[in-house]
N, C-alpha and C positions, 0 to 999 in steps of 0.2 A: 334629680330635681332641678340644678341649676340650666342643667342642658335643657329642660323645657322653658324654663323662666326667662332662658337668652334666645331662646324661639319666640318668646312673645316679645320680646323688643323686637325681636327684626321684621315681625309684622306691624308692631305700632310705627316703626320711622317709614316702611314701607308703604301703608295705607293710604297715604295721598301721594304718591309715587305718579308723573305724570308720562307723556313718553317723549317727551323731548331729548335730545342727546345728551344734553348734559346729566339731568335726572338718569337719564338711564346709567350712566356711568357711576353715579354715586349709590345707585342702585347696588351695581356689581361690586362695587367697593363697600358695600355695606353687608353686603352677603359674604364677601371674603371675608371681614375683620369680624364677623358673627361666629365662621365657622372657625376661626385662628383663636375665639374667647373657648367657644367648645371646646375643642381640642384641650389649650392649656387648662382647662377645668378636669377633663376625665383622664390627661392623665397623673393628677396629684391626686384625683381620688383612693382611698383605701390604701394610702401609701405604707411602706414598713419599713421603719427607719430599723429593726432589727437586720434590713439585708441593708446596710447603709452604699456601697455603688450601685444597685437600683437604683435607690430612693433619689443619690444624687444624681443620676440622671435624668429622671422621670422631673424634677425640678429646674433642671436647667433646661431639657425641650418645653416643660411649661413656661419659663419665665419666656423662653425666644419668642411663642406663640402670643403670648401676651404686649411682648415689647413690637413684634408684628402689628398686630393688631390694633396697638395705641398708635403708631405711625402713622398706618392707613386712613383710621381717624382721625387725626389731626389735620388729613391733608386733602376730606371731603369739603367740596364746596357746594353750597344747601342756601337759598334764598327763605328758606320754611322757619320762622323762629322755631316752633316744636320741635322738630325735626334737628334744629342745632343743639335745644337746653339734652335732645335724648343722647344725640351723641358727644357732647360734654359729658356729663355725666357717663356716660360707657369712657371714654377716656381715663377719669379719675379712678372708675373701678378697674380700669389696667393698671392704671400705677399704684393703685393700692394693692393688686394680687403680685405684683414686682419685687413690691419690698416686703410681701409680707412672707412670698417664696425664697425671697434673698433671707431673712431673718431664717426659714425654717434649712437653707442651704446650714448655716453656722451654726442652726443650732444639731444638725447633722454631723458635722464635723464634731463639735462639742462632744455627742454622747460617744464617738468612736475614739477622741481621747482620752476621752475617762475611763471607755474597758479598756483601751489598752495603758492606762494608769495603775487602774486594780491587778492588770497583770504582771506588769513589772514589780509592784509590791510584793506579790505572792511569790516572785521569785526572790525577790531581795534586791533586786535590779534597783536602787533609790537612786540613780544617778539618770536613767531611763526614765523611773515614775518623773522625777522632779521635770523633764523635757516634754515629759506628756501632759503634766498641766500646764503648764505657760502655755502650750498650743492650746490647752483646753481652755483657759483663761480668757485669751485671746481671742477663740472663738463665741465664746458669751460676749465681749465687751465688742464684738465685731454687730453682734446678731440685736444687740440692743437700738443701735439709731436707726436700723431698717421697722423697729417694733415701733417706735415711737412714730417714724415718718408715716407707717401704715396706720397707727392711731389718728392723726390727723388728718389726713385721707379722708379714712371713714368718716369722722366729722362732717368734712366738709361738702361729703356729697347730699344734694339734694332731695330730700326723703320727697318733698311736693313732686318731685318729677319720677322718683322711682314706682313704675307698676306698683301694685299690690302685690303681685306674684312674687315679686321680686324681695320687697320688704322682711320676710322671715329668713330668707337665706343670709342677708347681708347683717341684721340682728343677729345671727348666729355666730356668723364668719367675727362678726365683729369684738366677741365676746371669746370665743377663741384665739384670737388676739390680745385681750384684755390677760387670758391664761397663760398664754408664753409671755407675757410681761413678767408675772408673778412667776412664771419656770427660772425666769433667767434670774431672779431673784432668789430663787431657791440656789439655782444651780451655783451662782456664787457662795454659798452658806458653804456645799456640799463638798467645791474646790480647798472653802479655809477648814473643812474636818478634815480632806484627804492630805493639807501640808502638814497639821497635825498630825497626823497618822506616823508619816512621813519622818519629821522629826524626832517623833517619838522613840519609834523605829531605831533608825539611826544613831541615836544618844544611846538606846540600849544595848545596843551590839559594842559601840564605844567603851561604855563602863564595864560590860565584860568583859573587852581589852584591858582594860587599868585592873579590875578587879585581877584578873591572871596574874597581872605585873605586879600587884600588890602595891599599886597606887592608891591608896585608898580613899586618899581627900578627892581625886579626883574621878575616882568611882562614884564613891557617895553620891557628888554634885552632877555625874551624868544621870544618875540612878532617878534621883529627885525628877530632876527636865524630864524623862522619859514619861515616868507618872503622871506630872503636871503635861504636858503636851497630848499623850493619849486620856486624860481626862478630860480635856478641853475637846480632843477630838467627840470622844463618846457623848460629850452631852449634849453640842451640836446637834448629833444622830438623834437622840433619844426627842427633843424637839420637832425633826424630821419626819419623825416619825406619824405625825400628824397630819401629814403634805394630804390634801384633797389631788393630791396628782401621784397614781401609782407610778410614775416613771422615778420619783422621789421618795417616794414612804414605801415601797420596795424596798430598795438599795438602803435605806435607813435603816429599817425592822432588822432587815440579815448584819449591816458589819456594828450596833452599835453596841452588843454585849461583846462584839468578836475579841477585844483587847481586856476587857475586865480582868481577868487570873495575872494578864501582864501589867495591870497597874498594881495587883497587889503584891507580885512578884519584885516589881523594881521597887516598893516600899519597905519590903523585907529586905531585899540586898543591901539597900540603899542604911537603912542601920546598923545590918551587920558592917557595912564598910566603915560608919563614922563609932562603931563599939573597934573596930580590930585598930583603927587609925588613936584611938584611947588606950590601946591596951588590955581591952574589956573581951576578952577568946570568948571565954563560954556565953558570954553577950550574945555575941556575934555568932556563932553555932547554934545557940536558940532562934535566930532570926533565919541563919541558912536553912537550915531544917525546914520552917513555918513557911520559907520560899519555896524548898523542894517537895512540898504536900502540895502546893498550886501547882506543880509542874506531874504531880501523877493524874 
């Protein structure tokens, strides 16, 4: 659809095309920067951030074609007002596909940290996961001012000068932008349930250190943090869970019971260590037990 919509601009600045030399030159340079908008259009089409080195590829020959193509236009010379408000306008809608390709660059990045976040965890690796969110962090808080710059953008182009053809695509594009606003906003949510996670994690393996060593004050108080940490994770999730964006209420649905038996595992330890650190054995053997029926 866009590929025909950037066919009719190149006939509407075309249409009073006369044959002077100069025209004609701007001519040829109008049909270049036409077919360099095509191009960077088909190929982000139907992209699949699931094969993410495609995807980043396929993004960065579209952004060059784009950055081409706003070049070329900047540096036609057009005595025709029409003919300059059309390719203004084609301008702004370069630099809005720029930054809005640049936003979906890191938000590329972003989803390849996060599986390889979820994998380090599943191995126990928290030294790994904790490396692979700051990247992932980093790449949401990267992919944010490209969202906003391409918000403004949009605004600012000229609906009076855009075709009719043209109007439902750019409404579209525009509104899918408005979505990776609200992604990247999830996607931080999803960052503070995975350091939870994380923590949680972490603190439980600890207290089953102390627990071994028969520290017990200092089991108990791992024991506790682990609970409270993956319950902060879990309710996170169970919030997520409502995400109108399945790349989010996915990944929600699957890990936010995933921890449950271990928050009420580390509640049962977590008294048997503050009954044995009392004195209280068969306390405390009622509690391991009521832990070890979560763990069948």
């Amino acid at each position: 659809m866009k590929k025909r919509i950037i066919l009719v601009l190149l006939v509407l600045i075309l249409s009073a095309s006369g044959c002077t030399e100069q025209k004609s030159v701007a001519k040829e340079e109008i049909i270049l920067a036409t077919s360099l908008m095509t191009s960077g259009e088909e190929l982000i089409e139907d992209i699949d951030f699931n094969y993410p080195t495609d995807a980043k590829n396929r993004l960065y020959a579209s952004k060059v074609s784009y950055e081409d193509a706003q070049e070329i236009l900047e540096n036609i010379t057009t005595e025709d007002e029409e003919k300059k408000k059309i390719i203004e306008t084609n301008i702004i809608i370069c630099n809005y596909y720029i930054e809005s390709i640049e936003s979906q660059e890191h938000l590329a990045d972003c989803y390849e940290h996060l599986s390889k976040a979820e994998s380090y965890i599943y191995i126990e690796d928290y030294d790994k996961a904790h490396e692979e969110l700051t990247l992932f962090s980093n790449a949401v808080s990267s992919a944010s001012p490209n969202l906003e710059n391409a918000k403004k953008l949009s605004d600012d182009i000229d609906m009076d000068v855009v075709p009719l053809e043209l109007k439902p695509v750019l409404i579209y594009d525009r509104e899918t932008m408005y979505n990776n606003l609200d992604i990247v906003s999830e996607l931080q949510d999803l960052q503070l349930t995975m350091d939870y996670q994380i923590t949680g994690l972490e603190s439980y393996f600890k207290a089953l250190d102390h627990m071994e060593n028969k520290e017990w004050e200092q089991a108990e108080s791992r024991f506790y943090e682990a609970g409270s940490n993956l319950t902060s994770s879990r309710d996170i999730l169970i919030e997520l869970q409502d995400s109108k964006y399945s790349e989010i209420s996915i990944s929600a649905i699957e890990n936010a019971s995933v921890y449950d038996d271990l928050v009420t595992i580390s509640d049962h330890f977590a008294l048997a260590c503050g009954y044995m650190d009392d004195g209280k054995e068969s306390k405390a053997q009622e509690e391991i037990e009521l832990a070890l029926e979560e763990l069948e």
